[in-house]
Backbone and ligand atoms as CSV (ligand in chain L), in Angstrom:
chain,resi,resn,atom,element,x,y,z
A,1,UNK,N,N,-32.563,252.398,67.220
A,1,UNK,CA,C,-32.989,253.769,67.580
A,1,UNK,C,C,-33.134,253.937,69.088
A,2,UNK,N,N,-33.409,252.988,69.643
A,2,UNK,CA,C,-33.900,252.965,70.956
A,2,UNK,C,C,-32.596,253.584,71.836
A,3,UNK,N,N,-31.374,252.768,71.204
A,3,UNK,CA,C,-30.181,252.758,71.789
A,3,UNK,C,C,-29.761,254.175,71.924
A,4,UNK,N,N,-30.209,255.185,70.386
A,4,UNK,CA,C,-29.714,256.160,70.806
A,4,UNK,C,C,-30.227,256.906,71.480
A,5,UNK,N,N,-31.303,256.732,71.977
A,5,UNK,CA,C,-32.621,257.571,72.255
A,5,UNK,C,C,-31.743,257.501,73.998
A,6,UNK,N,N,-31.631,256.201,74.218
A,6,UNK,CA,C,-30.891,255.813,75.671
A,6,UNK,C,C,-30.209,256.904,75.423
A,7,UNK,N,N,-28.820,257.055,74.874
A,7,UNK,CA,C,-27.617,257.467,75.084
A,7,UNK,C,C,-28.030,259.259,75.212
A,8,UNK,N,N,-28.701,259.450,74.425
A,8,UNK,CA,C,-29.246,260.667,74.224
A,8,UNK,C,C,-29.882,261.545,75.454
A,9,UNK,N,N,-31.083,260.775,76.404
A,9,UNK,CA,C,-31.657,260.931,77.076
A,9,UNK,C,C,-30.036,260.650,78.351
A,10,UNK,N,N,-29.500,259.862,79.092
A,10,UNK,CA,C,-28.742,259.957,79.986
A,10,UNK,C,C,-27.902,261.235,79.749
A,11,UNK,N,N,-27.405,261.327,78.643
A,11,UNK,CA,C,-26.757,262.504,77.929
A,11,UNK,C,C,-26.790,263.997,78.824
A,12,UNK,N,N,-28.832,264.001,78.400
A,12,UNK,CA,C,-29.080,264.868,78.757
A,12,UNK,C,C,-29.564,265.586,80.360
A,13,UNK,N,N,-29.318,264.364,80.648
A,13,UNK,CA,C,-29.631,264.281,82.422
A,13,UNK,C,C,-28.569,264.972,82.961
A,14,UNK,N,N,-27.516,264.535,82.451
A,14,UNK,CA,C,-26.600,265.058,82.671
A,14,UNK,C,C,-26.521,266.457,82.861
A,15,UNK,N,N,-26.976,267.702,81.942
A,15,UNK,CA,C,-27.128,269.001,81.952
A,15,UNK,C,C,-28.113,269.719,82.447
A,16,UNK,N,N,-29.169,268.549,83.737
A,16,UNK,CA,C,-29.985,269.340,84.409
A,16,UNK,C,C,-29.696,270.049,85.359
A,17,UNK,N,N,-30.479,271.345,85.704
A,17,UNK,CA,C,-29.975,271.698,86.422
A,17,UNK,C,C,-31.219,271.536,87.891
A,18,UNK,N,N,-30.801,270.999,88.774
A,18,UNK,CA,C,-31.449,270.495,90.074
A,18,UNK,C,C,-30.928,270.445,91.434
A,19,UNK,N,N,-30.454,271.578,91.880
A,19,UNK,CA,C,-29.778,271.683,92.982
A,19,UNK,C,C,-30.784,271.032,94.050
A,20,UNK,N,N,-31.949,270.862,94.178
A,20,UNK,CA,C,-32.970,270.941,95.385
A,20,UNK,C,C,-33.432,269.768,94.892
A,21,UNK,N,N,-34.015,268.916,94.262
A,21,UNK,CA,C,-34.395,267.418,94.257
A,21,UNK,C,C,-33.303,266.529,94.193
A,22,UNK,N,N,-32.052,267.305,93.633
A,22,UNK,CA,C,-30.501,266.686,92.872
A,22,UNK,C,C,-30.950,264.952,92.360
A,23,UNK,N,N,-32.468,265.108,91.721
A,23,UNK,CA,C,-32.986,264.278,90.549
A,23,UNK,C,C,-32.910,264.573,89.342
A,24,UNK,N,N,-31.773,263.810,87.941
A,24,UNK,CA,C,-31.265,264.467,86.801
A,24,UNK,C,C,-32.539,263.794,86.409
A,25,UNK,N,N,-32.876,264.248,85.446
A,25,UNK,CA,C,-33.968,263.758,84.404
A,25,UNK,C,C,-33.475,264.356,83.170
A,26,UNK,N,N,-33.903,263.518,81.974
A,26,UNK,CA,C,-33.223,263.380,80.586
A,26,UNK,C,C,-34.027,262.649,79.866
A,27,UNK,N,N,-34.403,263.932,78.762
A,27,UNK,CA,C,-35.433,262.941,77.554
A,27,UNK,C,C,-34.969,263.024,76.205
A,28,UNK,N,N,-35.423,262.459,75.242
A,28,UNK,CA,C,-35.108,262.283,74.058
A,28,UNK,C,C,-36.111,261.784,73.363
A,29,UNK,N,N,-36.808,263.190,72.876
A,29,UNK,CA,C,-37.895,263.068,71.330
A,29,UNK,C,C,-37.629,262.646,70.405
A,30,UNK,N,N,-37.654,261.581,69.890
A,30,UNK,CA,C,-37.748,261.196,68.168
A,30,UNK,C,C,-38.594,262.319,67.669
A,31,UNK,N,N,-38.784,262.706,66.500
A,31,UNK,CA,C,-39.860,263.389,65.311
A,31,UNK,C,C,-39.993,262.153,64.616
A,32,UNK,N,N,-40.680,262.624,64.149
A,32,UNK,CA,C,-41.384,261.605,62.611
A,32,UNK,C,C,-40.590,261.518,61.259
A,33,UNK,N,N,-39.519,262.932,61.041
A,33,UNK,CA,C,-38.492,262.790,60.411
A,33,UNK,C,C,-37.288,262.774,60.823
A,34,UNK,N,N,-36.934,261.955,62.123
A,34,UNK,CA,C,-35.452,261.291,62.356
A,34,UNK,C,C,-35.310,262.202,63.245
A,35,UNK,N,N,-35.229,263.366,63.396
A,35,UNK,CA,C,-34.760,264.092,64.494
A,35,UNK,C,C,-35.006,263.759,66.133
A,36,UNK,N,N,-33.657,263.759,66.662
A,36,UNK,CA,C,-33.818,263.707,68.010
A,36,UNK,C,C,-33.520,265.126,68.900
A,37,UNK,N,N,-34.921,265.415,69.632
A,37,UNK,CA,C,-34.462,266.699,70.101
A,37,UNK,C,C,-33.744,266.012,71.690
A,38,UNK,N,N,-33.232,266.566,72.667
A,38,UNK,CA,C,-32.981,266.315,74.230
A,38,UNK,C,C,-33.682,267.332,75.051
A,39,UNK,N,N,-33.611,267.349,76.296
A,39,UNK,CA,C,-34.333,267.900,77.238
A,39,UNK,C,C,-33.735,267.736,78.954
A,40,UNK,N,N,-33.640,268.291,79.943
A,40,UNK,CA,C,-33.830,267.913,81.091
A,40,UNK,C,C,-34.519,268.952,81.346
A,41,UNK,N,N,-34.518,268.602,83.123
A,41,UNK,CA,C,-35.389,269.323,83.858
A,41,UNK,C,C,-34.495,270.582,84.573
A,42,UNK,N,N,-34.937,271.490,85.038
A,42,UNK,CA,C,-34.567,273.017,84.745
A,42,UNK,C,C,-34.989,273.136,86.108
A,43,UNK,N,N,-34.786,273.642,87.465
A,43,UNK,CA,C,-36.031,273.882,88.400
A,43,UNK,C,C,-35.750,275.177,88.894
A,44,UNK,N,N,-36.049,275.529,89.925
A,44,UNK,CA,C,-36.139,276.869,90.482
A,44,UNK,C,C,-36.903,276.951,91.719
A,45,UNK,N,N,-36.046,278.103,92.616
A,45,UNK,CA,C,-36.024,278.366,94.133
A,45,UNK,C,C,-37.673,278.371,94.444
A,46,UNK,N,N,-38.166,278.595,93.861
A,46,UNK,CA,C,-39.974,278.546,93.838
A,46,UNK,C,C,-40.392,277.398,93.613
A,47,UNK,N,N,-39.817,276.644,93.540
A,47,UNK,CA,C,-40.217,274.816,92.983
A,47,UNK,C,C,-41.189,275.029,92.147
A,48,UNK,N,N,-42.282,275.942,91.947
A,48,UNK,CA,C,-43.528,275.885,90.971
A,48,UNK,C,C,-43.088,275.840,89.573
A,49,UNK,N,N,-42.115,276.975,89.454
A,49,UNK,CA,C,-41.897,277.189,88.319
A,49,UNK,C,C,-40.388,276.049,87.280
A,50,UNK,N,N,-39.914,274.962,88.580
A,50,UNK,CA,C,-39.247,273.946,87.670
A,50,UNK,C,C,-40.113,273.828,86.560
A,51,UNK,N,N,-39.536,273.382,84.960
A,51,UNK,CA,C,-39.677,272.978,84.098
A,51,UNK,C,C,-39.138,271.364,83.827
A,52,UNK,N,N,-40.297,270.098,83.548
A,52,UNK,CA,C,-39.402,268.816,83.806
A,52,UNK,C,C,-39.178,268.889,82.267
A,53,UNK,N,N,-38.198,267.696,82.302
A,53,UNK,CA,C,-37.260,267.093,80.581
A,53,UNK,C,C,-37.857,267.205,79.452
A,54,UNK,N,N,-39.439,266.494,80.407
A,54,UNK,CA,C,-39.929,266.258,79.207
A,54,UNK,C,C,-40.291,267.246,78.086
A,55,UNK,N,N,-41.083,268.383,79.082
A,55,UNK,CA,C,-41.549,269.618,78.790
A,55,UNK,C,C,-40.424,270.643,78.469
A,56,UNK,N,N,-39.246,270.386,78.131
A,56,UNK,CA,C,-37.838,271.121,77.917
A,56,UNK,C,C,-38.052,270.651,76.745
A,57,UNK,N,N,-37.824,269.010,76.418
A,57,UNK,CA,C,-37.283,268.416,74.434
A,57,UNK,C,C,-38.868,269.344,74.175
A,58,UNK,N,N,-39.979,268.706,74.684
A,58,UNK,CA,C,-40.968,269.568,73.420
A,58,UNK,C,C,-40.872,271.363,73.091
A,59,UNK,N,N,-40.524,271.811,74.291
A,59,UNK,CA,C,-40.456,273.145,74.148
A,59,UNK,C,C,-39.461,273.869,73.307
A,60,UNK,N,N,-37.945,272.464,72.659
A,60,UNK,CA,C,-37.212,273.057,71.833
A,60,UNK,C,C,-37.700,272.550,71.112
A,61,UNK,N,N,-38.661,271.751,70.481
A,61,UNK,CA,C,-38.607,270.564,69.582
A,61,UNK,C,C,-39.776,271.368,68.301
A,62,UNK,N,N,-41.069,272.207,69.199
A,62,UNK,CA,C,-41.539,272.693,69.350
A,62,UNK,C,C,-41.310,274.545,68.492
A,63,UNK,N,N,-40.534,274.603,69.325
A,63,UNK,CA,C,-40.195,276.139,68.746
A,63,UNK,C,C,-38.988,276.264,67.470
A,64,UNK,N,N,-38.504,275.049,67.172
A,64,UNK,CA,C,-37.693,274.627,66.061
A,64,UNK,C,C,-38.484,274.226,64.970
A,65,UNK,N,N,-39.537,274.033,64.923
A,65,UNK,CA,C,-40.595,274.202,63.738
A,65,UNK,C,C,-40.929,272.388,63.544
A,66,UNK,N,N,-40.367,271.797,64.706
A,66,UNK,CA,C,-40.688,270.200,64.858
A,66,UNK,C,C,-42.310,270.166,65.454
A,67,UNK,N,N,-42.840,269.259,64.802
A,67,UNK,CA,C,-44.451,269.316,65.356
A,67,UNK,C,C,-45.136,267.424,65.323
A,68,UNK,N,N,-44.364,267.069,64.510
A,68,UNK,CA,C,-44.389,265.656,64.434
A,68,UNK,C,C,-43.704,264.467,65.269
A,69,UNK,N,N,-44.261,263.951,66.016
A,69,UNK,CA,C,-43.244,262.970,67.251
A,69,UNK,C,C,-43.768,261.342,66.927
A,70,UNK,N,N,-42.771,260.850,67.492
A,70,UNK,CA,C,-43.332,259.278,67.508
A,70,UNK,C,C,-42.933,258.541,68.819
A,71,UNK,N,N,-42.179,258.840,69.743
A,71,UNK,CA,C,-41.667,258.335,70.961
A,71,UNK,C,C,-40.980,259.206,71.788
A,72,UNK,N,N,-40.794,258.963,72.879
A,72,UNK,CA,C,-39.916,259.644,73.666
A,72,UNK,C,C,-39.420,258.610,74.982
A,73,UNK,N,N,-37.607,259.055,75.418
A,73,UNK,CA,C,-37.677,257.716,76.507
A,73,UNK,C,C,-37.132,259.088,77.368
A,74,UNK,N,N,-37.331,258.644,78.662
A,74,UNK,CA,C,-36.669,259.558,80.002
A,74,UNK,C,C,-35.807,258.740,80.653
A,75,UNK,N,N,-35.155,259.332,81.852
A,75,UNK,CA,C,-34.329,258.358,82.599
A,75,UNK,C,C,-34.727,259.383,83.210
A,76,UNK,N,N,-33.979,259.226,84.867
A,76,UNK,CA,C,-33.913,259.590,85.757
A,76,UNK,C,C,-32.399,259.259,86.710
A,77,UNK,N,N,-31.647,260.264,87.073
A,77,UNK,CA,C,-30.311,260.269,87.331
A,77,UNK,C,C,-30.000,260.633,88.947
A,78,UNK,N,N,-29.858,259.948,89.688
A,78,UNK,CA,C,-29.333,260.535,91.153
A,78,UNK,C,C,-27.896,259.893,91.214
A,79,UNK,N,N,-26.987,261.370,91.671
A,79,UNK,CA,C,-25.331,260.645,91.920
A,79,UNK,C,C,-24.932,260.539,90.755
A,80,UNK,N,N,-25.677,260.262,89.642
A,80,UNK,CA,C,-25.063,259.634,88.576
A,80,UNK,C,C,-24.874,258.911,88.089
A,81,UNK,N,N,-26.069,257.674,89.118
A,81,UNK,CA,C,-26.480,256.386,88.549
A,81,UNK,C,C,-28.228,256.410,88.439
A,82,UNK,N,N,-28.291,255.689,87.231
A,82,UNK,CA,C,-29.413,255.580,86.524
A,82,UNK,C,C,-30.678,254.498,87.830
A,83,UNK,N,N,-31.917,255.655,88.451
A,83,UNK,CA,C,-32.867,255.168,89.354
A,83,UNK,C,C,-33.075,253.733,88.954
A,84,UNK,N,N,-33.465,252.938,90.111
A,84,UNK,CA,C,-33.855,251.530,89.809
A,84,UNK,C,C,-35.484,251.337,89.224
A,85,UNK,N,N,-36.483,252.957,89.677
A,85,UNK,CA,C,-37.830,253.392,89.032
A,85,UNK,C,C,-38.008,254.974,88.620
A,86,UNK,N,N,-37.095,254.749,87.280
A,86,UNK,CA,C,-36.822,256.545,86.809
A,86,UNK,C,C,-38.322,257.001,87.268
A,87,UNK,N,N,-38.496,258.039,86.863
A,87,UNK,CA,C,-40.090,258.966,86.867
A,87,UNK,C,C,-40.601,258.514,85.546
A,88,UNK,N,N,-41.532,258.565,85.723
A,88,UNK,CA,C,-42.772,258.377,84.995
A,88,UNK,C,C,-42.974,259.804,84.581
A,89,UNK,N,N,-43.552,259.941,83.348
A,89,UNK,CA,C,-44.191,261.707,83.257
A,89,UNK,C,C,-45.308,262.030,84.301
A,90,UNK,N,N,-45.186,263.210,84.775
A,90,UNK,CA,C,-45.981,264.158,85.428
A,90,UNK,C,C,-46.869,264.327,84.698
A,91,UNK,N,N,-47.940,264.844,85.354
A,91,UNK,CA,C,-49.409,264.866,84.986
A,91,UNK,C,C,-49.128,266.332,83.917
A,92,UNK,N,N,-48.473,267.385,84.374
A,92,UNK,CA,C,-48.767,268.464,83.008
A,92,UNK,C,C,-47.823,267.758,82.009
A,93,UNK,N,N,-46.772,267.169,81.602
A,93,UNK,CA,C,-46.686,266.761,80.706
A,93,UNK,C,C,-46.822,265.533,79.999
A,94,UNK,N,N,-47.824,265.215,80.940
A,94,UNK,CA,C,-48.517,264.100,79.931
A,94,UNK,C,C,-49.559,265.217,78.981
A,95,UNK,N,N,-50.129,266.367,79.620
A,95,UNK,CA,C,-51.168,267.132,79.399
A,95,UNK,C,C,-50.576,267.661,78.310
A,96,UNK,N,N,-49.085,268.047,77.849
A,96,UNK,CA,C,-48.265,269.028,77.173
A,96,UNK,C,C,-48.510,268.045,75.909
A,97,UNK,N,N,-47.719,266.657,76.035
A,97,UNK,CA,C,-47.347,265.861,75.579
A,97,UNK,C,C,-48.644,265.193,74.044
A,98,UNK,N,N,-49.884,265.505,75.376
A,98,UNK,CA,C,-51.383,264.959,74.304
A,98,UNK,C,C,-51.953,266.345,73.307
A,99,UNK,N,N,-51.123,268.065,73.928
A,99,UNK,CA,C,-51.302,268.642,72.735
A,99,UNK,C,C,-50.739,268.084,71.236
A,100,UNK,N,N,-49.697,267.668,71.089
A,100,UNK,CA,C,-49.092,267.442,70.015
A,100,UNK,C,C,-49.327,266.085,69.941
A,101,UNK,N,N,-49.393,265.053,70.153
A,101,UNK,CA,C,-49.333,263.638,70.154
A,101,UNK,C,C,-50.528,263.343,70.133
A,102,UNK,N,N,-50.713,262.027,69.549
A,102,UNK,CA,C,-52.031,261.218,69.428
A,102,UNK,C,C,-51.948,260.050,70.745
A,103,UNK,N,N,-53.026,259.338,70.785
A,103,UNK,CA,C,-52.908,257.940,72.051
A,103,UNK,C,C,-51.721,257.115,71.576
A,104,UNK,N,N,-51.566,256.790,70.341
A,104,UNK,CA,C,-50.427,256.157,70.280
A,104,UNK,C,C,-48.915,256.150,70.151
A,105,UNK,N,N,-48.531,257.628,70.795
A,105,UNK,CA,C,-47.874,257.927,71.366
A,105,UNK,C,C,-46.672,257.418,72.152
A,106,UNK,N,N,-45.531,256.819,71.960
A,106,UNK,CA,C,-44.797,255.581,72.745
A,106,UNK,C,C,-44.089,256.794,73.755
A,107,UNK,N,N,-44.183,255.791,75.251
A,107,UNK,CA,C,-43.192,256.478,75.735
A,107,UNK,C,C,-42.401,255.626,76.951
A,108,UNK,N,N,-41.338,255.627,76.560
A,108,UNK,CA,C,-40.035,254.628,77.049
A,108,UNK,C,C,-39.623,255.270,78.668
A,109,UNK,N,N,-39.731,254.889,79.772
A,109,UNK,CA,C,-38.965,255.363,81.084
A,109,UNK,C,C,-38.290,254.125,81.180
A,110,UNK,N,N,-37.390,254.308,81.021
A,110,UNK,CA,C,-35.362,253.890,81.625
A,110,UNK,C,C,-35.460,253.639,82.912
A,111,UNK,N,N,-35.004,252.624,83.702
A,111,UNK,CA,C,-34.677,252.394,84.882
A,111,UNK,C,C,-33.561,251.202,85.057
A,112,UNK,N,N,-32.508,251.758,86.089
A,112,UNK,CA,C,-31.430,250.794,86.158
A,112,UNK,C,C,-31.594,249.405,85.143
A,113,UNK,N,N,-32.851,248.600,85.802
A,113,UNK,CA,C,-32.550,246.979,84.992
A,113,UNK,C,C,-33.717,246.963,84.599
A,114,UNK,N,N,-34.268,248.050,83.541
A,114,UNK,CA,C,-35.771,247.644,82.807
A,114,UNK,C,C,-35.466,248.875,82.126
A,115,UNK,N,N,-36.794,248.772,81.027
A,115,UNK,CA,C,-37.285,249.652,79.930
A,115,UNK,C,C,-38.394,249.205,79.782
A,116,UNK,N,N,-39.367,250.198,80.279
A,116,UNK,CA,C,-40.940,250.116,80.390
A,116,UNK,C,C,-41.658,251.442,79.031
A,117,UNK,N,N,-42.620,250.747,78.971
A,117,UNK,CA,C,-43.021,251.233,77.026
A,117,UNK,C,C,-44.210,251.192,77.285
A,118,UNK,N,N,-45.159,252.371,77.393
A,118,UNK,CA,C,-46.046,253.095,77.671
A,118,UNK,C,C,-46.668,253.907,76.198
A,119,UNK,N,N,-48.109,254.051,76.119
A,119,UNK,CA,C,-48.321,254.311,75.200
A,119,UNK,C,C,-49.084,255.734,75.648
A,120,UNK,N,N,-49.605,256.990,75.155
A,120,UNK,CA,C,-49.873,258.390,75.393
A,120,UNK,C,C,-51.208,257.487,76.051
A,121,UNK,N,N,-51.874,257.415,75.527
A,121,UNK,CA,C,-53.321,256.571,76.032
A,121,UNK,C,C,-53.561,255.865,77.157
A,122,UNK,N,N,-52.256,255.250,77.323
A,122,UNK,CA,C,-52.802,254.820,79.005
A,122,UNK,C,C,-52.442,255.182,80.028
A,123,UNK,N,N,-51.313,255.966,79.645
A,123,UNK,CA,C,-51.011,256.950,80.829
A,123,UNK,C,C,-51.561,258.592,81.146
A,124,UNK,N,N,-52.694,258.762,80.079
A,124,UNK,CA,C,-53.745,259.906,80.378
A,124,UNK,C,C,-54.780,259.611,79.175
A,125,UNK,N,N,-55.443,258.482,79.953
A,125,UNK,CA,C,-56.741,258.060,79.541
A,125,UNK,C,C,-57.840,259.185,79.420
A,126,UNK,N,N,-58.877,259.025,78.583
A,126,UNK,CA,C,-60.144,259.969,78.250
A,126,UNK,C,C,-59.266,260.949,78.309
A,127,UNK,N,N,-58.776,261.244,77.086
A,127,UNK,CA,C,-58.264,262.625,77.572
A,127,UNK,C,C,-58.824,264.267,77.227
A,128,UNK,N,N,-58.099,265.128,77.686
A,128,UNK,CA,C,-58.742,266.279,76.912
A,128,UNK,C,C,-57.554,266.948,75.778
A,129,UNK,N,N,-58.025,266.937,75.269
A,129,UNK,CA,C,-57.090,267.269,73.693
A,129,UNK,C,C,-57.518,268.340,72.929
A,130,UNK,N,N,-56.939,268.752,71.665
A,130,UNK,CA,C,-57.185,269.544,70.764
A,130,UNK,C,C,-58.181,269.048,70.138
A,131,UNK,N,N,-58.768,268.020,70.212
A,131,UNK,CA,C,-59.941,267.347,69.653
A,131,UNK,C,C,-61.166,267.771,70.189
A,132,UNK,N,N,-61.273,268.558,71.194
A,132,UNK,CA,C,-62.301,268.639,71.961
A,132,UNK,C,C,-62.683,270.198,71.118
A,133,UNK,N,N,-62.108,271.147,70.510
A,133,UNK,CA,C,-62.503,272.075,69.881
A,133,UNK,C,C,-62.825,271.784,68.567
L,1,THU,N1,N,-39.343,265.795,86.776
L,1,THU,C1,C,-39.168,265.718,85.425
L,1,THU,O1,O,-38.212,266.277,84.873
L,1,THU,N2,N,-40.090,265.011,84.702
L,1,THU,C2,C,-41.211,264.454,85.232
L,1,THU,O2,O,-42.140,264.130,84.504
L,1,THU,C3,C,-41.272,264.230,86.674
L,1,THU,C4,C,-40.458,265.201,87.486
L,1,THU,C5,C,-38.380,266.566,87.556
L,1,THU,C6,C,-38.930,267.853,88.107
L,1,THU,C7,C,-38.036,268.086,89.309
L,1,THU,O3,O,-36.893,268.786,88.883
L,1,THU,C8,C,-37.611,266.686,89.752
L,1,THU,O4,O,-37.937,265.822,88.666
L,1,THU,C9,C,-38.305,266.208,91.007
L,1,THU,O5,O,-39.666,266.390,90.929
């Protein structure tokens, strides 16, 4: 699974659109029933309003009536070769990420000669969640 999750996520790096960082980013949601959604990052002349990968797969994944996840891997693309330290998720979508997801949460960042495996929990410890209502 992992493999496709790779192929999936570079895939989708591919179709970002990033004229101004010209950093591709590319994710790939598993669900809980097999589905893989994709994602990149989207940005805009206001830089505020870029949208990253991650926050793209949930936002289709999401509005497709998918609500169940179990992993997600990113890469990160300059030129068209895969970073030697893709990105890590950003702080709002780690924030996006802990609406729907629990701490155990896997999440895979791709880099040239590694695959680092991160769990929702330690990369936004104490968190604030839907649990808090
Ligand atoms: N980016 C993502 O797509 N995901 C992240 O979690 C980190 C940052 C994008 C946003 C922007 O288009 C570019 O990377 C540089 O910040």
């Amino acid at each position: 699974m992992i493999e496709k999750l790779k192929q999936i996520a570079v895939n989708a790096a591919k179709g970002s659109y990033a004229p101004y960082s010209k950093c591709c980013v590319g994710a790939a949601l598993l669900c809980k029933n097999g589905e893989v959604f994709s994602g990149c990052n989207i940005e805009n002349a206001s830089f505020s309003l870029t949208n990253c990968a991650e926050r793209t797969a949930f936002f289709k994944a999401i509005s497709s009536g998918q609500k169940d996840f179990s992993e997600i891997l990113i890469v990160t693309l300059k030129d068209g070769e895969i970073l030697e330290n893709s990105f890590a998720p950003c702080g709002a979508c780690r924030q996006v990420m802990r609406e729907f997801c629990s701490d155990d949460f896997k999440i895979h960042v791709l880099s040239k000669n590694s695959l680092k495996t991160f769990t929702l929990g330690e990369l936004l410890p104490q968190s604030f969640s839907p649990e808090n209502f």
